[in-house]
Every structure is written in C-alpha cells, then in structure tokens.
OpenMM code with the backbone's topology and positions (N, CA, C; nanometers):
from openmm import Vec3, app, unit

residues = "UNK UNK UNK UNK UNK UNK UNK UNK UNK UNK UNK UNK UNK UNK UNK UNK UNK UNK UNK UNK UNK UNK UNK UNK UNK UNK UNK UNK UNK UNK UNK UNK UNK UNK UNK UNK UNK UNK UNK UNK UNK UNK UNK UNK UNK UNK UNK UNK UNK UNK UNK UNK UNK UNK UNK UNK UNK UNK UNK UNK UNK UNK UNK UNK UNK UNK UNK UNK".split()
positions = [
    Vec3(1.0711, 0.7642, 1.6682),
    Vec3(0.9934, 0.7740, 1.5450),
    Vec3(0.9260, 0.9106, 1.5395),
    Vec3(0.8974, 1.0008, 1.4165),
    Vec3(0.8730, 1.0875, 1.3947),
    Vec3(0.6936, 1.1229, 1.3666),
    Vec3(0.6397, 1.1471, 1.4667),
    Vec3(0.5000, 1.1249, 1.3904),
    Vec3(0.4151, 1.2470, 1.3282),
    Vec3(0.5092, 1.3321, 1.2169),
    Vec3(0.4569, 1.4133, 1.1957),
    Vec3(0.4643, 1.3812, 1.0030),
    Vec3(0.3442, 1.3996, 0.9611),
    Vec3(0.3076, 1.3829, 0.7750),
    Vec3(0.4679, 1.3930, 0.7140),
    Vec3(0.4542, 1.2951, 0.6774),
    Vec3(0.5781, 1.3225, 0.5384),
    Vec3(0.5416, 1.3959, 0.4323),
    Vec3(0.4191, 1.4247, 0.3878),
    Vec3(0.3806, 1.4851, 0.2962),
    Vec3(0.3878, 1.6565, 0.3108),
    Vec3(0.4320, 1.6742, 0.4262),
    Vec3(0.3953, 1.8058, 0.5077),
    Vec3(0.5978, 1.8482, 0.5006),
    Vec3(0.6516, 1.7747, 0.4968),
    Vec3(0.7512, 1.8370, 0.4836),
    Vec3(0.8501, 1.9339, 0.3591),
    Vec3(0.9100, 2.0145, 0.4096),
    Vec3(0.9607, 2.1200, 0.3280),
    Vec3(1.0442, 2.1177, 0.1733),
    Vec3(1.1189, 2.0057, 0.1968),
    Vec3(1.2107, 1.9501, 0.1786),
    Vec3(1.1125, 1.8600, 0.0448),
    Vec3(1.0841, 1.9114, -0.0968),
    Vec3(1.0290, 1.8447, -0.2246),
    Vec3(1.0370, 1.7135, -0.2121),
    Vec3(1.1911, 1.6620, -0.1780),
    Vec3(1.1938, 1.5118, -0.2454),
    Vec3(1.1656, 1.4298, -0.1416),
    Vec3(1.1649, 1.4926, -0.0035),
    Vec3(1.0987, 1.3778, 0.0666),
    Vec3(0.9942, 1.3983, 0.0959),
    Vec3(0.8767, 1.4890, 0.0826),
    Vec3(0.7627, 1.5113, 0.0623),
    Vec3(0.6987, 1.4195, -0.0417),
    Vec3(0.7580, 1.4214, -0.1863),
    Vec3(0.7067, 1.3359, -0.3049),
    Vec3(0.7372, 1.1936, -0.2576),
    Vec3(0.8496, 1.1721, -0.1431),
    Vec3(0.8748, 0.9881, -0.1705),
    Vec3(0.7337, 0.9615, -0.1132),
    Vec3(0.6182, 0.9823, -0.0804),
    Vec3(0.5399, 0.9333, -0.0001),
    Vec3(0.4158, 0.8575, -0.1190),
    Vec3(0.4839, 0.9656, -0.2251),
    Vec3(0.3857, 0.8984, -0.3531),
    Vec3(0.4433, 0.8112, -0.4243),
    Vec3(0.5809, 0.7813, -0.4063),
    Vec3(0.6674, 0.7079, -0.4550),
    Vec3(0.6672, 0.5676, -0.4189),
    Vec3(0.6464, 0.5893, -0.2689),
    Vec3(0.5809, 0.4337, -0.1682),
    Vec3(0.4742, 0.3927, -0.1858),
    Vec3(0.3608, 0.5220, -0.2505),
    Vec3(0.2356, 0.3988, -0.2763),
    Vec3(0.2710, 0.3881, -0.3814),
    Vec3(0.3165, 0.4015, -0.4976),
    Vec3(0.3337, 0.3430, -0.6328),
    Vec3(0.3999, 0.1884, -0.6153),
    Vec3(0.5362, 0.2059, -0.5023),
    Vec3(0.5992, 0.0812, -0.4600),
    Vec3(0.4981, -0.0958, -0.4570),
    Vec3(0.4459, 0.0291, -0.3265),
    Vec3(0.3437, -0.0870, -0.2562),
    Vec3(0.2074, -0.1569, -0.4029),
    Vec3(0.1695, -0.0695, -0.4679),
    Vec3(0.0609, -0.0868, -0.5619),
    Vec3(0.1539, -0.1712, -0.6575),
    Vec3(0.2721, -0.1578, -0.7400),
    Vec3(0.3294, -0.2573, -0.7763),
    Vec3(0.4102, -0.3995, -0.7148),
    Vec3(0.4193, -0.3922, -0.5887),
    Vec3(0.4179, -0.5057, -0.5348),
    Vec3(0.3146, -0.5781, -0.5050),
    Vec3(0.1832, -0.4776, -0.5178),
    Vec3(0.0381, -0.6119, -0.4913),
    Vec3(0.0159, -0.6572, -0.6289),
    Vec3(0.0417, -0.5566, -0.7388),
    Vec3(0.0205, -0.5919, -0.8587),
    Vec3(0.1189, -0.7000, -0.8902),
    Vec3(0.2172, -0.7572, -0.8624),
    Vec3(0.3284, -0.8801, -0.8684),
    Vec3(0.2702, -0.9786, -0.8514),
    Vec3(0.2176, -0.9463, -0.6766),
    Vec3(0.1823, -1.0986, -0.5967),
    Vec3(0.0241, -1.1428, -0.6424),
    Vec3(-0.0167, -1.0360, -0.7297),
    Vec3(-0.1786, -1.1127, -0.7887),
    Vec3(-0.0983, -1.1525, -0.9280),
    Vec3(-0.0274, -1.1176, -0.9982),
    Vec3(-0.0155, -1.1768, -1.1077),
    Vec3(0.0386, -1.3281, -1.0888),
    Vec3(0.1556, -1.3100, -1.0027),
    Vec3(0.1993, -1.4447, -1.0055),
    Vec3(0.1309, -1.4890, -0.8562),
    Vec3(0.0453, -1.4905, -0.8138),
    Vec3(-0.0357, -1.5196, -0.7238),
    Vec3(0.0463, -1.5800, -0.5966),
    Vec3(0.1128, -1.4684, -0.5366),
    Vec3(0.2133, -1.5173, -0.3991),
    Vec3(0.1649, -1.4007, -0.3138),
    Vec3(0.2189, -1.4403, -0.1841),
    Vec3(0.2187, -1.3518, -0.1015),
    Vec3(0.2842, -1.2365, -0.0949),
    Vec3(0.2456, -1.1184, -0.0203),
    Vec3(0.3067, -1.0536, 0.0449),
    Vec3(0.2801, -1.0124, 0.1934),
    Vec3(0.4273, -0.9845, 0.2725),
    Vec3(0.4024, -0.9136, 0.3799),
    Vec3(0.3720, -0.7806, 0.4258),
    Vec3(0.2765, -0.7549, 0.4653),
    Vec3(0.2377, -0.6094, 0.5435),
    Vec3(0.2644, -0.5574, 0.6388),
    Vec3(0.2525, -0.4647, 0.7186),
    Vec3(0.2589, -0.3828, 0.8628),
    Vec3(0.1176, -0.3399, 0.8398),
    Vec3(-0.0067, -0.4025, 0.9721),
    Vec3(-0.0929, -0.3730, 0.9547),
    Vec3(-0.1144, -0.3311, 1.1246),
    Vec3(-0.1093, -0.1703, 1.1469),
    Vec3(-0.1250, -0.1629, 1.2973),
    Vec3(-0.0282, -0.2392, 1.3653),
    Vec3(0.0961, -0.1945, 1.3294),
    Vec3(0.1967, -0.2325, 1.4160),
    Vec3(0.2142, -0.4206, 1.3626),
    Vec3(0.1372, -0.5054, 1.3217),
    Vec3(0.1354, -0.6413, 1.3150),
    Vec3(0.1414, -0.6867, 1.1661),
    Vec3(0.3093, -0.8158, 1.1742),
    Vec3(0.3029, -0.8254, 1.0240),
    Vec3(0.2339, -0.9371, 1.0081),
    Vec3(0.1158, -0.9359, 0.8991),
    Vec3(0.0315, -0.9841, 0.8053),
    Vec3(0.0250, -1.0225, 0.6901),
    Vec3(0.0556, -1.1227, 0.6359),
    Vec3(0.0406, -1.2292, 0.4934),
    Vec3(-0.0801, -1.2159, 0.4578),
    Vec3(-0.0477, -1.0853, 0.3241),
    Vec3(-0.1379, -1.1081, 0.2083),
    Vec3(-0.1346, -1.1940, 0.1027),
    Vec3(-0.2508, -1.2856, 0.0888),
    Vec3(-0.2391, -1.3767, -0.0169),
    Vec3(-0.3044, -1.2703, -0.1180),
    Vec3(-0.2788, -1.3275, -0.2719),
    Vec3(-0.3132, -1.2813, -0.3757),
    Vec3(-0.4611, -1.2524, -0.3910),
    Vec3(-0.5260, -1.3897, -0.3443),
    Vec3(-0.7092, -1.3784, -0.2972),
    Vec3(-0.7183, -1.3083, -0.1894),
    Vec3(-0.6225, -1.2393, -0.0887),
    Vec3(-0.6680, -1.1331, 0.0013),
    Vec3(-0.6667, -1.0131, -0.0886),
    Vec3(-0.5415, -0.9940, -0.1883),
    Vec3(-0.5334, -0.8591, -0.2434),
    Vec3(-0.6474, -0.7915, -0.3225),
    Vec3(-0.7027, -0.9141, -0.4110),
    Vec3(-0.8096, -0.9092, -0.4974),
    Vec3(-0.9074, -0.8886, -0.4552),
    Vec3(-0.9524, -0.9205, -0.3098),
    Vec3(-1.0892, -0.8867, -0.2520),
    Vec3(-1.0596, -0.7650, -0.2111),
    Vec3(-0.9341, -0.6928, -0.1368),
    Vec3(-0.9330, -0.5424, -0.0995),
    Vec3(-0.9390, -0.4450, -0.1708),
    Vec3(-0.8924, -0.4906, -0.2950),
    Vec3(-0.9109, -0.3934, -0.4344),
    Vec3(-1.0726, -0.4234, -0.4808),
    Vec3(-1.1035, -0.5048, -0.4582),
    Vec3(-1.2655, -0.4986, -0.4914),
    Vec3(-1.3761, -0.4073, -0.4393),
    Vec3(-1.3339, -0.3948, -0.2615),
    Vec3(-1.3974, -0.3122, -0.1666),
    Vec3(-1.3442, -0.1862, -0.1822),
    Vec3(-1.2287, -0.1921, -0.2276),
    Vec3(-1.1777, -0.0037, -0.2489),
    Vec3(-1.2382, 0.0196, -0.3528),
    Vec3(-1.2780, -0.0594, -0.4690),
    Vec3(-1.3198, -0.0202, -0.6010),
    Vec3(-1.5072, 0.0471, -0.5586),
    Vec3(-1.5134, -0.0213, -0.4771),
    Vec3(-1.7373, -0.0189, -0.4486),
    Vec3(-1.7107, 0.0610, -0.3543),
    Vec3(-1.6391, 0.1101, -0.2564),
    Vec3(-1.6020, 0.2442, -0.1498),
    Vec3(-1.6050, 0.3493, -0.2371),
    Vec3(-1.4986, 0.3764, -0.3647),
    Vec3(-1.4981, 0.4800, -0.4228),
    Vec3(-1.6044, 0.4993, -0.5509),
    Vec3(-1.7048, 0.4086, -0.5587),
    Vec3(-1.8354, 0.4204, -0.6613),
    Vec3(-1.9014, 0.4783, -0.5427),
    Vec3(-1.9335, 0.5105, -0.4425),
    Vec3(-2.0564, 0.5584, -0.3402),
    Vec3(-2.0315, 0.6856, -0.3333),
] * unit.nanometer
topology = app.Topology()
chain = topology.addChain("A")
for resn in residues:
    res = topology.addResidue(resn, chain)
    for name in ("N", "CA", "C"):
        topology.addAtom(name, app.Element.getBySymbol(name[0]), res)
C-alpha cells in the first residue's frame, strides 16, 4: 500500500479522484438516510455499520464543529 496523499500526485485525474470519492461517499450517506439503511465503512482499519440514525448524528456534530 502506498502511503503517500493522492491529492499530492502529478498526474490531474488521479489527484481530482480524491474529490470524486468524497462526493461518492456523501451520496451514499445521503441514500442510506433517505431510505434509512445501512451502510458499511472502513473505520481504522475496522468494518463498521452505519445506520441512518448514526449518519444523522455525525452530520449533526460536523455541522456544530464547523459553526465554532
């Protein structure tokens, strides 16, 4: 595994996929709150079931993190 920034690389289009994956990921939480299902994560190496009431409370705390 490569542990150096994807964002850091030379190469435009795989530099930009990195914004491309959070758009991914932000429309897949936006799915599983609408129709209120899970999804799976990689959280520190460990996969983790987000329920829809997990997603909604993490977007709540990112929302009052970025008001301070």
């Amino acid at each position: 595994m490569n542990p150096k920034d994807i964002r850091t690389s030379t190469d435009p289009d795989l530099a930009g996929s990195y914004a491309a994956m959070l758009r991914a990921a932000k429309s897949a939480e936006d799915l599983a709150i609408k129709t209120n299902t899970s999804i799976l994560v990689s959280l520190d190496g460990k996969d983790v079931e987000l329920t829809a009431a997990d997603l909604i409370k993490l977007r709540d705390q990112e929302a009052q993190q970025s008001d301070l």
